[in-house]
N, C-alpha and C positions, 0 to 999 in steps of 0.2 A: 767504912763509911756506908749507911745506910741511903739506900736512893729515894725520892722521893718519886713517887706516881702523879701528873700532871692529871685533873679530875678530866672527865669527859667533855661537859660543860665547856670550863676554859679552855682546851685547847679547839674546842670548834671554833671561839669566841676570838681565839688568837689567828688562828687558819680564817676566818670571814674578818679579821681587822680594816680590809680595807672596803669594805662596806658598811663599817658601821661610821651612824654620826658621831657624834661629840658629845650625846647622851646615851653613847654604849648602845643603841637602838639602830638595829640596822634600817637600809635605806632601801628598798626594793618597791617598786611601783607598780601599779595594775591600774588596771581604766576604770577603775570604782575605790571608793574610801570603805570600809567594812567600818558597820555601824558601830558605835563604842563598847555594845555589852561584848562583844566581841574580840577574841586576840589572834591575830595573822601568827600562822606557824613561822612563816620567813619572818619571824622578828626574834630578839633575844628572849622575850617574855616566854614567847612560844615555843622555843627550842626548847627554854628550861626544864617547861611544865612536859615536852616530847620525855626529855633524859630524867626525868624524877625517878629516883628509885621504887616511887609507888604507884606511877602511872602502868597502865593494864595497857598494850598497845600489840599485842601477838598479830589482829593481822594488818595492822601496820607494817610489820618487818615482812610479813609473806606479801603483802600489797604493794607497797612504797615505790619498789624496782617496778612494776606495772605501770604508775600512775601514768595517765593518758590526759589528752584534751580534747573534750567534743569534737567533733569535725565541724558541724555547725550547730546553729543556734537550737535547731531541733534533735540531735542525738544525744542527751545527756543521760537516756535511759541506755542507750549500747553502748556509751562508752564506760559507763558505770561497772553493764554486763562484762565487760572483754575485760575489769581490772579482776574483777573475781572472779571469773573462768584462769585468768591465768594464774590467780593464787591458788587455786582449785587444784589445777595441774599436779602440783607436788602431793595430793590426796586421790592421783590414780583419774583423775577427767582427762581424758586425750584432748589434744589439741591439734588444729587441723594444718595444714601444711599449706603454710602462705604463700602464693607467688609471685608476691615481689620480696620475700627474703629467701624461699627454697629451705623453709627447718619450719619445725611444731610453733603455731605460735598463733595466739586467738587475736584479729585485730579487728576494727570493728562493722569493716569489708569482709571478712570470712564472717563473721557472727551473722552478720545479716544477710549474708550470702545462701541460709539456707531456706529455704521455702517455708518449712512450718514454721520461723521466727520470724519472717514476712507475712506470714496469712494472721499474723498476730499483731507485732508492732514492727513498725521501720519509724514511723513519725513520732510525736509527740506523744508518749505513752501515759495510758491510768497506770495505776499501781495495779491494779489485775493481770491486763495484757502485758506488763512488763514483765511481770513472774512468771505468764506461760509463755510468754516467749525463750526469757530464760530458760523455762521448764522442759524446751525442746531438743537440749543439748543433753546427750549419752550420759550419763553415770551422774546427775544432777539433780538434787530433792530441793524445791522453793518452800518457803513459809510464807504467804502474803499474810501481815498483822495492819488490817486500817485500823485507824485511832479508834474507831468507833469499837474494838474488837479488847482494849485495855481497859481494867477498873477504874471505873470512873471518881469511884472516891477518893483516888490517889492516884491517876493516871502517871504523873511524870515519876510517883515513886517508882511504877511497874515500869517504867520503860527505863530509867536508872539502872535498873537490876537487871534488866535483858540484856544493854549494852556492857553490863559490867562482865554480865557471865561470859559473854561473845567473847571481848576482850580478853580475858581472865583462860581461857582457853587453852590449853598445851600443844605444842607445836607438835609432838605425838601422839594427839588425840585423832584418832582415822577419820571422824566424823566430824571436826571441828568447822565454826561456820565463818561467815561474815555476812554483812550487815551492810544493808542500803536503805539511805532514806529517800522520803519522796516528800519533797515540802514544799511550800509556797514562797516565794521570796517574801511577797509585801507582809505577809507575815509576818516573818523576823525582822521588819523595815532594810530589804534589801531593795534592788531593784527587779522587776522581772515578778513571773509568775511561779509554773508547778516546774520541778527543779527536782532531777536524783542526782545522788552521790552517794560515794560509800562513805559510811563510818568507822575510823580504824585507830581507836585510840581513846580510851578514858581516864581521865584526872578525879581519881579519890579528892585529892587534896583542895581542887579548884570546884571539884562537882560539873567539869566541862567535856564535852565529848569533842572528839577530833573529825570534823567532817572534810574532805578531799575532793575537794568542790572539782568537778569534770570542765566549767566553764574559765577555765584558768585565764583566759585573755580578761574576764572579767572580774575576780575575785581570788583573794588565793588562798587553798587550805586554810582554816582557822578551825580554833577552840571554840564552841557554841555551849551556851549555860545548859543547864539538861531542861530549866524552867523553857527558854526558848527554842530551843528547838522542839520541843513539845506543841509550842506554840505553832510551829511551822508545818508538822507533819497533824496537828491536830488541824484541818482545814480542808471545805468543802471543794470536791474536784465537779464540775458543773458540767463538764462534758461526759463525766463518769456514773454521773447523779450517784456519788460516793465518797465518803472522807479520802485525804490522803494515809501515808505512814510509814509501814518501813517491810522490807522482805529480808525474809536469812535464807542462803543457801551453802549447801554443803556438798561434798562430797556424798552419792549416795550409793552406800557401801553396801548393799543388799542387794543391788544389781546393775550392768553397764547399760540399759535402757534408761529412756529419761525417765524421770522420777514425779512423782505425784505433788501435785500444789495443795497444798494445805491450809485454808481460810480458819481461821481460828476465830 
């Protein structure tokens, strides 16, 4: 008798049954509604489009075991920092030895624990100072890309293809990256203002990226169109007298000093 293999899909579908409604749609609640262009990864729609066999999602699986929630309303650029420092990790980034766990481990009290990433940001970060402050951490090369820095006659096609290659990425790649963006809420008609999170996940099929929203009391993970969130990180930072948009960092394998920010 031949056995049959239960798809990935259903059996998650079957293991969360007792969360979901009566329209197969699970039921999980946050203190905001995410606006319709929008799809919450904690729902079935979401998981699908997570398990599609063509969905790009590499640092999603190095990330996901990381994800963190701001500490408060103003840390969304370090906790952003500490998910990709610690996906970093398995690319040779030391991590510092916490002491309220006693093992390696970046959280977002050691990140800001060090001085040069205090003489840059601790508060509410531009997209600049979040990259050098990242940029102050050992074995670590930043990209800051502001919108203003993508072709304009096709912007969201070029930022498409940035997140795709991110995504697309081999988990054997030494130098492989990830990806954070810096957007505006009222932009995307969220609530709230300039907003990082990583991005860890793209949908060929849907044309949506996976954003891992850090404010999770308030919103949860979801799918973003690439049209919108373009919208989001395309937007003027007024305390920055600067667009917003998105930083990549990597592993920087050419040396275990911090690594150079690169403004494109």
């Amino acid at each position: 008798m031949t056995k049959s293999r239960m798809p990935c899909t259903s059996l998650f579908l079957l293991l969360l049954g007792p969360f979901l409604t009566g329209g197969g749609q699970m039921s999980f609640s946050t203190a905001l509604p995410l606006p319709t262009t929008m799809v919450a990864l904690n729902s079935t729609e979401g998981m699908q489009m997570l398990y599609d066999p063509l969905t790009l999602k590499r640092p999603y699986e190095e990330g996901a075991i990381h994800y963190t929630t701001q500490q408060d309303t103003s840390s969304c650029g370090r906790a952003s920092a500490t998910i990709v420092l610690n996906a970093l990790v398995g690319t040779g980034v030391p991590a510092p030895v916490d002491p309220t766990y006693n093992y390696p481990y970046w959280t977002q009290d050691a990140y800001t624990s060090s001085d040069c990433v205090a003489s840059n940001c601790t508060e509410p970060c531009t997209l600049d100072q979040a990259a050098r402050a990242l940029n102050c951490t050992a074995g670590v090369h930043v990209e800051a890309r502001p919108s203003s820095s993508f072709d304009q006659t096709d912007p969201v096609a070029e930022l498409r293809e940035l997140v795709r290659e991110v995504c697309a990425e081999e988990h054997a790649k030494p130098d492989r990256r990830h990806i954070v963006a810096n957007f505006d809420r009222a932009s995307v008609n969220m609530a709230g203002g300039g907003h990082f999170s990583p991005v860890v996940a793209f949908s060929p099929a849907r044309d949506m990226a996976l954003v891992m929203d850090v404010a999770r009391y308030k919103y949860p993970a979801a799918w973003f169109p690439m049209d919108v969130l373009w919208a989001g990180i395309d937007s003027y930072d007024h305390s920055a007298r600067a667009y917003r948009g998105v930083y990549l960092t990597r592993g920087n394998v050419e040396a275990s000093a911090p690594g150079a920010i690169v403004e494109a």
